[in-house]
N, C-alpha and C positions, 0 to 999 in steps of 0.2 A: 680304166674303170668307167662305170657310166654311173651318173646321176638319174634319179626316177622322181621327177616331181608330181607328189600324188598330194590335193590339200596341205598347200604350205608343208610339205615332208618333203625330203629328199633322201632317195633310197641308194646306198653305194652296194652296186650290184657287178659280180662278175662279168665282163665283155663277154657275151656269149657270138658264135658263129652262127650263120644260115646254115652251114652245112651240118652242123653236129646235130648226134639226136641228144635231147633232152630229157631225162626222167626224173618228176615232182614227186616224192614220197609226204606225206605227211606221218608224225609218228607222237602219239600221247603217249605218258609214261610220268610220274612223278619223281623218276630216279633223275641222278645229277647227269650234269653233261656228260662230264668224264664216264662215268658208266655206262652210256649210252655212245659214247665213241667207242669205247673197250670193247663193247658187245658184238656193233659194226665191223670195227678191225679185224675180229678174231673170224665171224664168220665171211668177211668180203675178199682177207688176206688181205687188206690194205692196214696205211700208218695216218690214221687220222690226227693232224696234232694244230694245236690253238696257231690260229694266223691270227690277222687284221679285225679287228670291229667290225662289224658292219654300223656304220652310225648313219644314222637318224637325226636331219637338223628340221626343229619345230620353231620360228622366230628367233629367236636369239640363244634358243637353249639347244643342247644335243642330248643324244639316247646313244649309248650305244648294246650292240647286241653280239656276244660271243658267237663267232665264227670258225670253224674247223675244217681244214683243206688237207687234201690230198691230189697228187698227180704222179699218173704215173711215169715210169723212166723215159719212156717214149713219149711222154704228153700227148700221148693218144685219148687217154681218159682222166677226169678230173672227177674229183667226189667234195664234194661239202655237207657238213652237218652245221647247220645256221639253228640258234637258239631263237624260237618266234615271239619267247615273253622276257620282258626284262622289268623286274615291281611287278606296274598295273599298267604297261604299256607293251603296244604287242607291234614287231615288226610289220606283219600284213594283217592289219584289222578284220579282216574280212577270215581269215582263219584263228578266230581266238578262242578254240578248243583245241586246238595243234600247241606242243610243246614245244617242239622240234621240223625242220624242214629238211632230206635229206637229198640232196639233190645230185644228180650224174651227168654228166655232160662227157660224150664219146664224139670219135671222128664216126665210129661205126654203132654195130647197135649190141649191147653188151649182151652174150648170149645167155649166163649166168643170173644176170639178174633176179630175175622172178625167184628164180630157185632162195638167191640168198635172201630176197625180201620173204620169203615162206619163212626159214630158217629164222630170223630177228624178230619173227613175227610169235615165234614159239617160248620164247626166252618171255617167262613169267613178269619180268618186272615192264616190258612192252605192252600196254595197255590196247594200243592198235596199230594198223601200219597201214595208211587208204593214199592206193596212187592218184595223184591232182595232175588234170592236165594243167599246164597254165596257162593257156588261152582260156581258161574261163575266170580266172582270177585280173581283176581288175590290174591292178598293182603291177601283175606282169606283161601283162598285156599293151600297156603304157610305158614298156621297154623298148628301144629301137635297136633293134642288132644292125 
């Protein structure tokens, strides 16, 4: 795991690879996680299920924020669904209109994808679905692979 010190925060973020391609989903929705995993799973054909925190150390306190991982059998492809609000504290400040982050990390470039982001995007309780690169977000960008 790596550490992201952004303003006294420390962000515990997946090791991601140079080689792999990355896709930043954003996704609003007022529905619960679990709902919002179910929804993913069913159209992605994967099994989203609760991992690790993602926490957030602020001076002597922590945040933590529910995390949902999947990889596949080959560990070719990896999925996360990251919760970005937790209260009144938001994982990446800088998106805090985003409910949800849903992120893919491949060795190659998932051919599928767009199709099933159209498809999640139709499901009435999906408020919206806007692909982030994250090289424009701060937060990730202050990652070192």
């Amino acid at each position: 795991m790596i550490y992201l010190k952004v303003k006294k925060k420390q962000f515990k973020v997946p090791k991601l690879d140079l080689k792999d391609k990355v896709s930043l989903y954003s996704i609003s929705s007022s529905e619960s996680d679990i709902r919002i995993c179910y929804i993913i799973n069913q159209v992605v054909g994967i099994n989203l299920s609760l991992t690790e925190d993602i926490i957030v150390r602020v001076k002597s306190s922590q945040q933590a924020f529910k995390n949902y991982y999947y990889e596949s059998e080959h560990g070719t492809e990896k999925y996360y669904l990251i919760i970005n609000r937790n209260n009144y504290n938001y994982l990446i400040p800088e998106l805090k209109k985003v409910d949800y982050l849903f992120l893919c990390v491949s060795e190659t470039i998932i051919t599928n994808l767009e199709l099933f982001i159209k498809q999640i995007k139709a499901y009435p309780e999906i408020s919206a679905v806007i692909k982030i690169d994250p090289e424009e977000i701060k937060s990730f960008n202050r990652i070192k692979f």
